[in-house]
C-alpha positions, 0 to 999 in steps of 0.5 A: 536519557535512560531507559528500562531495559528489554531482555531477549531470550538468548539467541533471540537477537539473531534476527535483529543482527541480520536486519530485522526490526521486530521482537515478538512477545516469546523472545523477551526473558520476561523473568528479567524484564516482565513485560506487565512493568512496561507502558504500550508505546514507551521507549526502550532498550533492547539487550541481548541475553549477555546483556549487550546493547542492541539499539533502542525500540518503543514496546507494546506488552499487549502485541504478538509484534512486542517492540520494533526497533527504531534505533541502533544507536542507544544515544539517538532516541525517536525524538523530533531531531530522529524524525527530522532526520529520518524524513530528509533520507526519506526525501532524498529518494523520492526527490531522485525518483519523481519530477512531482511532490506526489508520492509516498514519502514515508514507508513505515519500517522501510524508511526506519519509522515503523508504525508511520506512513505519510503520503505527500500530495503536493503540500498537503501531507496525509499521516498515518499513526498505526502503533502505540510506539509512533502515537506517543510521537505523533506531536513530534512527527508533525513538528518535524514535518513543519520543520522539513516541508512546511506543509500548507495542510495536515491529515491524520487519516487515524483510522486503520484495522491495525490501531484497534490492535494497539489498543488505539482509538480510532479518528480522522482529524484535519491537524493543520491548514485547510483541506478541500473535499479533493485533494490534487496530484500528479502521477505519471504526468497526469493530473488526478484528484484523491478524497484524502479524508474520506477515501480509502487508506490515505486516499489514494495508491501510489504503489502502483504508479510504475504498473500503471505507467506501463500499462499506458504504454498498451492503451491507445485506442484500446476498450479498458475495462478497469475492475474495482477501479476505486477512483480511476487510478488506472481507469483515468491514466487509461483515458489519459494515454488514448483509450477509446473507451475505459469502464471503470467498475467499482462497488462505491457510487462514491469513488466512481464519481471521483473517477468520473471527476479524473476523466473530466480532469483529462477531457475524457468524460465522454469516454468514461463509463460507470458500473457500480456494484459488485465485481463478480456479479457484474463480471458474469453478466458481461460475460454472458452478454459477450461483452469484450475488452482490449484490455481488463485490469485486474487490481482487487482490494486484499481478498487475503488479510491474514494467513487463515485467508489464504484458501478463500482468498486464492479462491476469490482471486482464481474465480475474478482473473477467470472472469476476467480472461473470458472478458477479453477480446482475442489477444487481449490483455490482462493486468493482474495485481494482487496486493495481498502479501500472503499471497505469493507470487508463484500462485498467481502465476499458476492460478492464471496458467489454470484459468486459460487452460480451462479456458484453452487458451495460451497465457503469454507474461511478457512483463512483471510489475512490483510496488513503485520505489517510493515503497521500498523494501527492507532486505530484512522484513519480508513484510515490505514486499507485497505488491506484484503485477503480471501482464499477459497476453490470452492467446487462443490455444494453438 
């Protein structure tokens, strides 16, 4: 099988040779290989400026991101036997790092497939499609799920930002078996229910498993407070390890009463609590009613989704790991998370090293948290890291 060939610019390949998988629009030498005569989503082969293979890509000429690299061997093109392949090596780590099928099985560049995540909840397999390249697979994505798993049911949760981008319609679509309302797994020994077709992403986070892990560790007997809580991820394994009393707070009545069906799931409903609505609002009537918590967990939605965020979304973060300090009973902890991946690590240190100074108090990390290994990160695309966690203690000052 041939391919058009796609010519970078010379020196363009550099980063490709170190590792990384993307070629941006500007590193094509569009006199050689107009980027108007390809298709979005097409196959190619990417040549460096002296006209040596460098591996085949899919291309999207309408993209900042142009192609991503999806082979470097020109003889095996994404194709049902690369897919079937891929998703055996992707397996292969989960199964040697989870006792349970539950878990994300593909992590898009990080596992050679980007424009794919798939999460796995037992044998009901939710697909996300994000780029133009893996839409045109898609068929062949499912056929090789089928091949490898024998999946009773099929998701295709098609409806993120990103599809927009690539030009891509947006959509929901149950592709094979039958999938309930609420869909069972199992994380870190607790059994939970995800809204697989109705909630967010894919319905639920597993790349906070080994976060929430820790935290069960510090719960027993404790007063949580879980901020935006979505379906209880932390809030139900709280309950799960002990807590006395766990109040999960969430601007969806939807995803609390999922939280609110993963406490029963634990007989642990009558020490469940709800509060909808917003979390800043909320937060600052606690703290003006002295409410006070052993433990607040701090896990926001992304408040910085693109660099031009940045300012307002350090400001968002500041303001609710500020509230959440002033919430916390003497000595308590924090779990502060950020999945924001413009949001860098060392900023989160100094915002919550601002926040109990003005509140003169100590803040004490005696732990760090990162996205679980069933997100891995590729050593080459600084992208695939974004999750990070720190767990603190708020002393009073001395």
């Amino acid at each position: 099988m041939t391919f058009k060939p796609l010519v970078l610019q010379a020196n363009a390949d550099r980063r490709l040779r170190a590792g990384h998988l993307w070629i941006y629009s500007n590193e094509v030498d569009t006199k050689r290989s107009p980027l108007k005569e390809f298709e979005p989503g097409e196959q190619v082969e990417v040549l460096n400026a002296r006209g040596k293979a460098l591996g085949l890509a899919y291309i999207n000429p309408n993209t900042l991101i142009c192609a991503r690299l999806i082979s470097r061997d020109t003889d095996h093109p994404l194709d049902r036997s690369l897919l079937v392949h891929r998703l055996k090596v992707a397996a292969s780590l989960r199964e040697a790092m989870f006792d349970q099928p539950c878990y994300r099985l593909v992590y898009g560049d990080s596992d050679g497939l980007p424009g794919l995540v798939i999460d796995r909840f037992h044998d009901v397999f939710v697909v996300q499609v994000s780029t133009a390249g893996m839409e045109r697979v898609q068929d062949q994505v499912i056929d090789a799920l089928n091949k490898v798993f024998k999946p009773a049911a099929i998701v295709l949760r098609n409806d993120s930002k990103m599809r927009a981008v690539e030009g891509l319609e947006t959509y929901v679509e149950v592709v094979q078996g039958q999938v309930p309302e609420l869909v069972p797994l199992v994380e870190n020994g607790v059994q939970l229910m995800a809204p697989v077709l109705t909630g967010q992403k894919t319905g639920w986070f597993y790349d906070h498993r080994e976060n929430r892990a820790r935290m069960q560790t510090m719960v027993k007997g404790k007063r949580v407070l879980d901020l935006f809580s979505y379906v209880g991820g932390w809030g139900a394994q709280a309950l799960a390890a002990g807590a006395e009393e766990v109040f999960c707070l969430d601007a969806s009545a939807g995803a609390l009463e999922v939280a609110a069906e993963n406490a029963r799931l634990n007989e642990a409903e009558s020490r469940f609590r709800a509060l909808q609505g917003d979390a800043f609002d909320l937060c600052k009537a606690m703290v003006a009613e002295r409410e006070r918590f052993d433990v607040v967990i701090v896990d926001p939605p992304a408040f910085i989704q693109k660099r031009k965020d940045v300012k307002n979304g350090e400001r968002a973060y500041a303001r609710i790991n500020n509230f959440a300090m002033r919430l916390l009973a003497r000595d308590g902890v924090l779990i502060s998370a950020s999945c924001s991946m413009h949001l860098q690590r060392e900023r989160l240190v100094d915002m919550l090293r601002a926040n109990s100074r003005e509140l003169d108090r100590t803040a004490q990390i005696f732990a760090q948290g990162y996205q679980g290994s069933d997100h891995p990160i590729h050593p080459a695309i600084p992208e695939t890291e974004y999750l990070k966690a720190y767990f603190l203690r708020v002393l009073p000052a001395s």
